[in-house]
C-alpha positions in Angstrom: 42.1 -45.2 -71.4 42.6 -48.5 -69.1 38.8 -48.1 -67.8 39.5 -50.0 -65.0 41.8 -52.5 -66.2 45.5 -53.3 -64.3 48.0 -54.0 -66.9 51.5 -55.7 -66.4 54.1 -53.8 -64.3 51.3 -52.0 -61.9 51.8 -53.2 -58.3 49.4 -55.3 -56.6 46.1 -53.8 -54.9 46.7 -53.7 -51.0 43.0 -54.6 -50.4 43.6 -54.4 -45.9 44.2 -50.7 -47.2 41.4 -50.2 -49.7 39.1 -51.8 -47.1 40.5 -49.3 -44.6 40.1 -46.5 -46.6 36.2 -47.4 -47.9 35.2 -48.1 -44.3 37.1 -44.2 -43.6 34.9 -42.4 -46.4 32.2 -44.1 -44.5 32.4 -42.9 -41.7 32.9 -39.3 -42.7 30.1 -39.7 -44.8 27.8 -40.5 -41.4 29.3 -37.6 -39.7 28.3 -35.5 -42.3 25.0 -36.5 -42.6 24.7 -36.8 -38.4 25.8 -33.1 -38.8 23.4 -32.1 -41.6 20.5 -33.5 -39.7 21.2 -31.9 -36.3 21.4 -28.4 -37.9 18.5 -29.0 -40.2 16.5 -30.2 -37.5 14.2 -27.0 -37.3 13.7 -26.7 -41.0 12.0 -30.3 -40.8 9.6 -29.7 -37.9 6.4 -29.8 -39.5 4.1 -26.7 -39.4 0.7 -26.5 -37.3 -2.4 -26.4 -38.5 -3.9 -23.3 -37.1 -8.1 -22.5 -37.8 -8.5 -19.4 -39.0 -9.5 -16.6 -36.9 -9.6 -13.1 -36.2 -8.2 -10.5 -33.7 -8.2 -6.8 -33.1 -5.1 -5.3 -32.7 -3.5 -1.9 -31.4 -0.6 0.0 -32.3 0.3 4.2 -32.2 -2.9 4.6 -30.6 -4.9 2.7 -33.5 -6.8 0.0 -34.3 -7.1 -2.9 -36.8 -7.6 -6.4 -37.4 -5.0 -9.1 -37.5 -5.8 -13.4 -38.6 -4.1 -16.3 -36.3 -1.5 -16.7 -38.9 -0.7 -13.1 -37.7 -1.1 -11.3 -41.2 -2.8 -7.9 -41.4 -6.3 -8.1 -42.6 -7.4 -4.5 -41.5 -4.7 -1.6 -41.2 -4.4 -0.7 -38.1 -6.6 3.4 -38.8 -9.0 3.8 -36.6 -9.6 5.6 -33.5 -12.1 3.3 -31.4 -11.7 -0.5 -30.9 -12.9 -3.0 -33.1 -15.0 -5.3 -32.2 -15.3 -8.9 -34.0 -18.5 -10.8 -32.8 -17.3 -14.3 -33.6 -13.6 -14.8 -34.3 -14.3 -17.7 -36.7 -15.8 -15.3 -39.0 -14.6 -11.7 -40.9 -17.0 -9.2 -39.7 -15.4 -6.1 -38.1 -17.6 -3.4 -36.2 -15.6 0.1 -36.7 -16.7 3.0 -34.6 -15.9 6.3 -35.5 -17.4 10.0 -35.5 -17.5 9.6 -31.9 -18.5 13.0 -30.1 -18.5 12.1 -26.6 -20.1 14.9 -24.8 -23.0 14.1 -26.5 -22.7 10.4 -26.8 -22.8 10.0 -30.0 -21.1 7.7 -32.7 -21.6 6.3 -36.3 -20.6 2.3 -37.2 -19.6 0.1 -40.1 -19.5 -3.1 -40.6 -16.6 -4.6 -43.2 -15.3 -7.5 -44.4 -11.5 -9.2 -44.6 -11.7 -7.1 -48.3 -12.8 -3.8 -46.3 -15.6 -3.8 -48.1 -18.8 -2.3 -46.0 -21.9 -4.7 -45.6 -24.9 -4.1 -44.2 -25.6 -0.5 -45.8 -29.2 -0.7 -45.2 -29.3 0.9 -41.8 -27.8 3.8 -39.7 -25.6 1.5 -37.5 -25.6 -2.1 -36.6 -23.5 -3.5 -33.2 -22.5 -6.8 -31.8 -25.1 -7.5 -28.6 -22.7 -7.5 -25.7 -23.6 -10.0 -22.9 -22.0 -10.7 -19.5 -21.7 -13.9 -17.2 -21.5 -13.3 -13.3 -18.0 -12.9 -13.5 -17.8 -10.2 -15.8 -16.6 -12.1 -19.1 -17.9 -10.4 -21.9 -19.2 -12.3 -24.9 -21.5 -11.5 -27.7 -24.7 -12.8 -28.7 -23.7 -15.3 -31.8 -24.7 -15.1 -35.2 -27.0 -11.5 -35.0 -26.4 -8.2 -35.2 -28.3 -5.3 -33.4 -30.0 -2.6 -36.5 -31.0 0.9 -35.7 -33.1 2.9 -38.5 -34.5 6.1 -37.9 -34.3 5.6 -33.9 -35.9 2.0 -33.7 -33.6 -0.8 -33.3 -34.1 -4.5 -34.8 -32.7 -7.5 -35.2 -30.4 -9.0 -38.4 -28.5 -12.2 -38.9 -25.3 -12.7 -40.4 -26.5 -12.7 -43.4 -28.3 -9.2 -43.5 -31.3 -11.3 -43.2 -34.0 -9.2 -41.2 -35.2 -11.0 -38.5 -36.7 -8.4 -36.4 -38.2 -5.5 -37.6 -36.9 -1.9 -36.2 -39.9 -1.4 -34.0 -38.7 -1.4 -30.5 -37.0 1.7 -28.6 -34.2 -0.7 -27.7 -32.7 -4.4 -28.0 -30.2 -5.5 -25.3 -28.9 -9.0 -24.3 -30.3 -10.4 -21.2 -27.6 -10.2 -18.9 -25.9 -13.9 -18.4 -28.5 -15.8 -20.7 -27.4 -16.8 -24.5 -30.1 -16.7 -26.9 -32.7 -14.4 -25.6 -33.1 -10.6 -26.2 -34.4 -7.9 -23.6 -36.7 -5.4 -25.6 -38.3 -2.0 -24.9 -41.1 -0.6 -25.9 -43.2 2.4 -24.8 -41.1 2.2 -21.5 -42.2 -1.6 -20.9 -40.3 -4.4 -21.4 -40.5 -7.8 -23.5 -38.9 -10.9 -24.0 -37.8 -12.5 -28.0 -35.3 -15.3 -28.4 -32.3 -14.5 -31.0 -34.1 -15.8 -34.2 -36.9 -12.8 -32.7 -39.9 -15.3 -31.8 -41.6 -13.5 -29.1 -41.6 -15.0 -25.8 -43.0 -12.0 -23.6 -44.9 -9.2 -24.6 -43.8 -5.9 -23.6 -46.2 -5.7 -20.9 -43.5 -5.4 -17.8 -41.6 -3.0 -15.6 -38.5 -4.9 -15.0 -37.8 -8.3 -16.8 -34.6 -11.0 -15.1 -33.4 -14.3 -15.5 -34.2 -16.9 -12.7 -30.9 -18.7 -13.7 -28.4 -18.4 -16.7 -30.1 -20.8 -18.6 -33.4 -19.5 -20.5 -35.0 -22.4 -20.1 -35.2 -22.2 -16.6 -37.8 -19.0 -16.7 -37.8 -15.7 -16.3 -38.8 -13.0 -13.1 -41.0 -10.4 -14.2 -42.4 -7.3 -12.4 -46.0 -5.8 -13.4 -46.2 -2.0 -13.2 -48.0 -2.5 -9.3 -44.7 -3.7 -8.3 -45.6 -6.8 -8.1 -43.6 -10.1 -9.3 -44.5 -13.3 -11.0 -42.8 -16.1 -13.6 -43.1 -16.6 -16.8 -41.3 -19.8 -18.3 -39.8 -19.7 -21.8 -42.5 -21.6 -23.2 -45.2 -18.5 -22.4 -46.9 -20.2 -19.5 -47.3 -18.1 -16.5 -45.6 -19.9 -13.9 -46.5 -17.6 -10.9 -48.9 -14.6 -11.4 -47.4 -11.4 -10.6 -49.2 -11.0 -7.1 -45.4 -11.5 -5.1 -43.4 -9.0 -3.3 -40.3 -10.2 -4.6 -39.3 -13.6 -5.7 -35.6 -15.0 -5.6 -33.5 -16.3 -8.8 -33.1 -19.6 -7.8 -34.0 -22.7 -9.9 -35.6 -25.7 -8.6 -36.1 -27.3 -11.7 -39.5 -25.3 -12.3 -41.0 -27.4 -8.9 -40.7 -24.6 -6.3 -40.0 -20.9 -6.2 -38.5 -19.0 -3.0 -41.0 -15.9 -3.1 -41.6 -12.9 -0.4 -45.2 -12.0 0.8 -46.3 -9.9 3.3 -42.4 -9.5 3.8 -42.1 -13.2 5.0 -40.0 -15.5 2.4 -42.2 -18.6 1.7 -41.6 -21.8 -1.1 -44.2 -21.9 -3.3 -44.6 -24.8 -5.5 -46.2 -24.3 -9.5 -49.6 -25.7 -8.7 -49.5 -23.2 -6.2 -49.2 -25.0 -2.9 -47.2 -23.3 -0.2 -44.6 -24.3 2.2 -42.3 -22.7 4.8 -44.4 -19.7 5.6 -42.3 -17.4 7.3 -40.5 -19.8 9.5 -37.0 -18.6 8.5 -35.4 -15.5 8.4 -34.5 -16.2 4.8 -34.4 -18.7 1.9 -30.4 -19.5 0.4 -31.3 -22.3 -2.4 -34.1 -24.9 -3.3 -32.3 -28.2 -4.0 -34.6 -30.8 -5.1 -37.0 -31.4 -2.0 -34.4 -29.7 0.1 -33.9 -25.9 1.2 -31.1 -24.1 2.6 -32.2 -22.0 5.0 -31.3 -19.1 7.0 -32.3 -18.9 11.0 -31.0 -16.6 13.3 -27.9 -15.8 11.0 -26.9 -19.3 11.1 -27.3 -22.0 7.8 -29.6 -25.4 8.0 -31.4 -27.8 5.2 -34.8 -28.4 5.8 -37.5 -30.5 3.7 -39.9 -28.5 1.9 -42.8 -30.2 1.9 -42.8 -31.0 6.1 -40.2 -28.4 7.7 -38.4 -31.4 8.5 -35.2 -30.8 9.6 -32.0 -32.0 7.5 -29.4 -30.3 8.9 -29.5 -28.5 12.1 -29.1 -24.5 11.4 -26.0 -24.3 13.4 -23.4 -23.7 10.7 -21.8 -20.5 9.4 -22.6 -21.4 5.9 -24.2 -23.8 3.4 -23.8 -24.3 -0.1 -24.6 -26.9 -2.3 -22.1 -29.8 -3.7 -23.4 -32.6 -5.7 -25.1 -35.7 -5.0 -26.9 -34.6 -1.7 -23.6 -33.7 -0.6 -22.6 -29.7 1.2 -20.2 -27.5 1.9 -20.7 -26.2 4.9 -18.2 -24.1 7.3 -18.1 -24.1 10.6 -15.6 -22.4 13.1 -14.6 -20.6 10.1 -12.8 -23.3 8.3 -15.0 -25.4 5.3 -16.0 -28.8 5.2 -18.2 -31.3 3.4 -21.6 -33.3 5.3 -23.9 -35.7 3.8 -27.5 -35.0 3.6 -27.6 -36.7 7.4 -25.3 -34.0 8.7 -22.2 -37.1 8.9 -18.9 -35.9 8.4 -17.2 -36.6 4.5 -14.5 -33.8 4.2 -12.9 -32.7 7.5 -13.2 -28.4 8.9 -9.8 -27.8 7.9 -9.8 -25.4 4.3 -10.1 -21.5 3.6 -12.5 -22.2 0.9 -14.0 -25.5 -1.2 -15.4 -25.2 -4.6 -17.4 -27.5 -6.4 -16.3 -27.4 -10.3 -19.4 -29.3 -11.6 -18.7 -29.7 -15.0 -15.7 -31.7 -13.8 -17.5 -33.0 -11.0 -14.8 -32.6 -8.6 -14.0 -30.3 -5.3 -11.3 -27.5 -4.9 -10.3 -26.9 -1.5 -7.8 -24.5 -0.4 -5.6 -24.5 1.8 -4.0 -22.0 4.3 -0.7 -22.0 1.6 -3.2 -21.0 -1.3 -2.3 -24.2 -2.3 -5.4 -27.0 -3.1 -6.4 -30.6 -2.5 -8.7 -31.8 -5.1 -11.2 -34.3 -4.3 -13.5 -36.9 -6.0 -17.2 -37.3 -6.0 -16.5 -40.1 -4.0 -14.8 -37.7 -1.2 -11.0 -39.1 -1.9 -8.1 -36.5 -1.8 -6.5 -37.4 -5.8 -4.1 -34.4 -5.6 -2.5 -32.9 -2.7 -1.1 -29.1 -2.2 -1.6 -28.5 -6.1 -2.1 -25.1 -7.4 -4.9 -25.8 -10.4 -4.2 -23.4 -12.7 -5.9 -24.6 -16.2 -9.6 -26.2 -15.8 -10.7 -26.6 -19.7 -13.6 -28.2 -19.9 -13.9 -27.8 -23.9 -10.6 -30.7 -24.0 -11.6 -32.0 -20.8 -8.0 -31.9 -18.6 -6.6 -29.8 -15.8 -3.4 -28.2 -15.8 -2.0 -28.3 -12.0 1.5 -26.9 -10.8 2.4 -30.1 -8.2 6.1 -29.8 -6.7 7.1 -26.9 -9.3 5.9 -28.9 -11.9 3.5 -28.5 -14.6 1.5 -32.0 -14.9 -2.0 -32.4 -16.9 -4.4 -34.4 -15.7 -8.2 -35.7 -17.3 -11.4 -35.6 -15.3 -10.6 -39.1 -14.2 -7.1 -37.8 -12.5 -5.4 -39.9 -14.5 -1.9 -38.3 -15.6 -1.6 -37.2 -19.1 1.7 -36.3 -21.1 1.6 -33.1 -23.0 1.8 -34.9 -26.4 -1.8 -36.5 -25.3 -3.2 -33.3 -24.3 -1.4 -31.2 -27.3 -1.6 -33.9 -29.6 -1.7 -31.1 -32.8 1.2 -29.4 -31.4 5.0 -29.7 -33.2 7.0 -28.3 -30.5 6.7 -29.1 -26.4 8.1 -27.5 -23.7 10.8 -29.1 -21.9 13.1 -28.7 -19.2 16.3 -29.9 -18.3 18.1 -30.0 -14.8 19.6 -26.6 -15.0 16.4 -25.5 -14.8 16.5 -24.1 -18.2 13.3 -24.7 -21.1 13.7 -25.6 -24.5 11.7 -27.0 -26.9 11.5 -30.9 -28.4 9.3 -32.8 -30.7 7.2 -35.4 -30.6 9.8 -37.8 -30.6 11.9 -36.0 -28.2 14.5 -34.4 -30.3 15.6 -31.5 -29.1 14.4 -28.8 -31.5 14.9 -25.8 -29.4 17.9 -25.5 -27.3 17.7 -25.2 -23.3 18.5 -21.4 -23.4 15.2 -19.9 -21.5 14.6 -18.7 -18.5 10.7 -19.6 -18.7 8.8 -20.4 -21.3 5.0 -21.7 -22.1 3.4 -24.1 -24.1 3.0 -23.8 -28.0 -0.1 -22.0 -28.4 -3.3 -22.5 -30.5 -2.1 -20.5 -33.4 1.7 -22.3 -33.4 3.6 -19.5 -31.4 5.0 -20.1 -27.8 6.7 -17.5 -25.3 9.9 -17.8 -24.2 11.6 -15.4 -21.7 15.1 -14.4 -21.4 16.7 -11.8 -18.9 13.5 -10.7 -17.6 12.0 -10.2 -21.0 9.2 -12.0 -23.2 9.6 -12.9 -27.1 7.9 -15.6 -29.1 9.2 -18.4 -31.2 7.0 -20.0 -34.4 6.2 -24.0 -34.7 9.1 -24.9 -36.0 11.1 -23.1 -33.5 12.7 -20.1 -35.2 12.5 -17.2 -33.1 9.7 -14.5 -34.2 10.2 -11.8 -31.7 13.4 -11.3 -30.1 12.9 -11.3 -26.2 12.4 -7.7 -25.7 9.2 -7.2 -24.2 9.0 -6.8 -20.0 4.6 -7.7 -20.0 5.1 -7.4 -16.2 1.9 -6.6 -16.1 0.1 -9.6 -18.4 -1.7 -12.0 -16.8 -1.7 -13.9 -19.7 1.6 -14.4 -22.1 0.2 -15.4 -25.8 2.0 -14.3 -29.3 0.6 -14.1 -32.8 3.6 -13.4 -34.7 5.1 -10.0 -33.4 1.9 -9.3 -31.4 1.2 -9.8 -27.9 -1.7 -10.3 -26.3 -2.8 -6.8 -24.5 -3.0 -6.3 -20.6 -7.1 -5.9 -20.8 -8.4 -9.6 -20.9 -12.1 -8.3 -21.3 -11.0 -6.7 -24.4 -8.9 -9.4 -25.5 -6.8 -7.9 -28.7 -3.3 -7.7 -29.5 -0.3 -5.5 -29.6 3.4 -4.7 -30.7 3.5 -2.0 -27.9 
């Protein structure tokens, strides 16, 4: 065997060839590789990291439980939904021996190993709470107890913290962390670790705000009302014929007496007496008032007039700043009554966690404006305000751009930085998918589609129907579903979210 070696009568290596020929296998080589990558591109998209969480699901007319990775963690077997008081953790309230002419029902309470828990009483529920708008959300961390008729209070744990003593235990409608209870057909205040706040002394028992702190409006059995702050101090006795839930930072209080609205302030002082039809809001030293069905701002402490009651409404901005409308188109004045927003919108909104203005226009469209009264965006639908992240989505010439608190544009890697996949669109008007780099991952093939989601899945619609595709872009569900009816689009896996946003669960259906 020559092993390489040229021995005497062999012709002479054309080495232009060989170099020809090595630079050749070269090249195929690269085009091979080129080809490899661009069909292997999905398979090296990293996965997201999704938290775990937990979600009821329906399907032929049952119920069971589903985790954001979209794995069944309760068989979906029984009749009534299931409610899950915090998603982060397993607890599953199942409902059953419902007989509903009589109103009765039984509950459980299992775990991710359907395991019961909380075997000591008759039934144990979530405490349902809602905000002005309706939202439902549950009281976190403790669990309503009823034994023999009397209802207490537990924490996650199974640890007792109130006894079953009262004839019931409700949320207080709109406030987090404080119970309503009943007893002997009188009402009581305890906060959510069962510390009593107010004894069960009253007829009728409300929140002055949605904030606890800011006091509560109670009614003695005369019919009479008074305040009681959170801290046990009698704010106002109960001597009032009615008194109005507005907060003034516990300085002044809008009450009725002998049918005349007044302010009263907490030493007791009184200011206003009957000089306006009505009493809107307490804002600082200044009130909006209500005269002869039109709006004003006067001074509380000397009637002095603000702002002329000459306007169809008043609300309060920010910053001793109002919205006011006039002629039936809004505006916004200073405290002076000068001009800082022109009478030319449907509506304006002040989004104060943001600290910015909404104002609508005839179009439905929306200029958004600074504390500082400048226009940032113009004709903008905003259609995202998340004030846990802190950006706005706005659609702004049929596009969808993101924006911080500061209007300063952001990209959608910046907003979704945990994401793998981003939506894209080319000029055909068709969505696909790249990654962070830009790579197309997903190909332009969609009619619409939305952003990856929390838990790695985003929507993509083809031919007038909705199916999901996972982080790494591999399709999940075939588009097959029509979800005319959604107002949101969101996939776990196969499921889709349900049409009932209040109940929030999931469905193959």
């Amino acid at each position: 065997m020559s092993k390489g070696r040229r021995y005497e009568g062999e012709q002479k290596l054309n080495l232009k060839k060989v170099f020809a020929v090595i630079i050749a296998i070269a090249v195929i080589i690269m085009f091979i590789i080129g080809i490899k990558h661009l069909f292997s591109a999905k398979s090296t998209t990293e996965e997201k990291t999704v938290a775990l969480k937990y979600f009821p699901v329906y399907t032929d007319n049952k119920w069971g439980v589903i985790d954001s990775k979209g794995n069944t963690i309760i068989s979906p077997e029984y009749d009534e939904y299931i409610v899950i008081p915090d998603n982060t953790k397993p607890i599953f309230i199942c409902t059953y021996d419902v007989d509903y002419e009589k109103g009765t029902y039984k509950t459980k309470v299992i775990n991710e190993k359907n395991e019961e828990i909380y075997t000591d009483y008759n039934n144990v529920e979530a405490l349902e709470n809602y905000d002005e708008n309706n939202n439902l959300w549950y009281e976190d961390g403790i669990f309503k107890v009823e034994q023999d008729g009397k209802y207490g209070v537990i924490d996650t744990n199974g640890k007792l913290l109130v006894s079953p003593e009262y004839d019931s235990i409700e949320a207080l409608q709109g406030v987090d962390k404080v119970l309503l209870t009943e007893k002997n057909g009188k009402f009581g205040i305890i906060d959510n670790v069962g510390t009593v706040i107010i004894d069960n002394n009253y007829k009728k028992i409300e929140p002055i705000s949605s904030k606890y702190e800011d006091g509560f409006i109670v009614e003695a059995e005369n019919g009479k009302y008074g305040v009681i702050s959170y801290t046990k101090t009698t704010e106002l006795e109960t001597k009032y014929d009615d008194i109005k839930k507005i907060y003034s930072n516990g300085k002044y209080y809008a009450v009725k007496e002998n049918n005349k609205w007044e302010v009263v302030s907490e030493d007791g002082q009184k200011y206003l007496e009957g000089a306006y039809d009505d009493i809107v809001s307490i804002n600082g030293e200044n009130v909006i008032v209500k005269d002869n069905n039109k709006y004003g701002v006067v001074q509380v402490t000397d009637n002095k007039k603000i702002i002329d009651t000459t306007y169809e409404e008043i609300s309060y901005g920010s910053d001793n700043k109002y919205i006011v409308k006039s002629n039936n188109k809004y505006g916004i004045i200073d405290a002076s009554g000068n001009k800082l927003v022109d009478f030319k919108y449907e509506s304006i909104t002040y989004r104060d966690i943001a600290d910015f203005y909404e104002a609508t226009n005839s179009d439905y469209t929306s200029d958004l404006i600074d504390a500082n009264m400048n226009v940032k965006l113009s004709n903008v639908i905003l259609s995202e305000l998340n004030t846990t992240d802190g950006y706005m989505k706005v659609r702004e010439n049929n596009q969808d751009k993101y924006y911080n608190f500061k209007f300063e544009e952001k990209n959608v890697q910046n907003i979704f930085a945990g994401n793998t996949l981003f939506l894209s669109k080319n000029q055909e008007g068709k969505y696909g998918f790249v990654d962070k780099n830009g790579n197309v991952v997903v190909n332009y093939i969609y009619d619409d589609a939305s952003e990856q989601n929390e838990y790695g899945y985003a929507s993509v619609k083809q031919n007038d129907l909705w199916g999901a595709i996972d982080s790494k872009g591999n399709v999940v569900v075939e588009p097959s579903y029509k979800l005319e009816n959604n107002a949101l689009i969101r996939f776990i896996g196969k499921w889709h979210l349900g049409e009932d946003l209040n109940l929030y669960y999931f469905t193959d259906e």
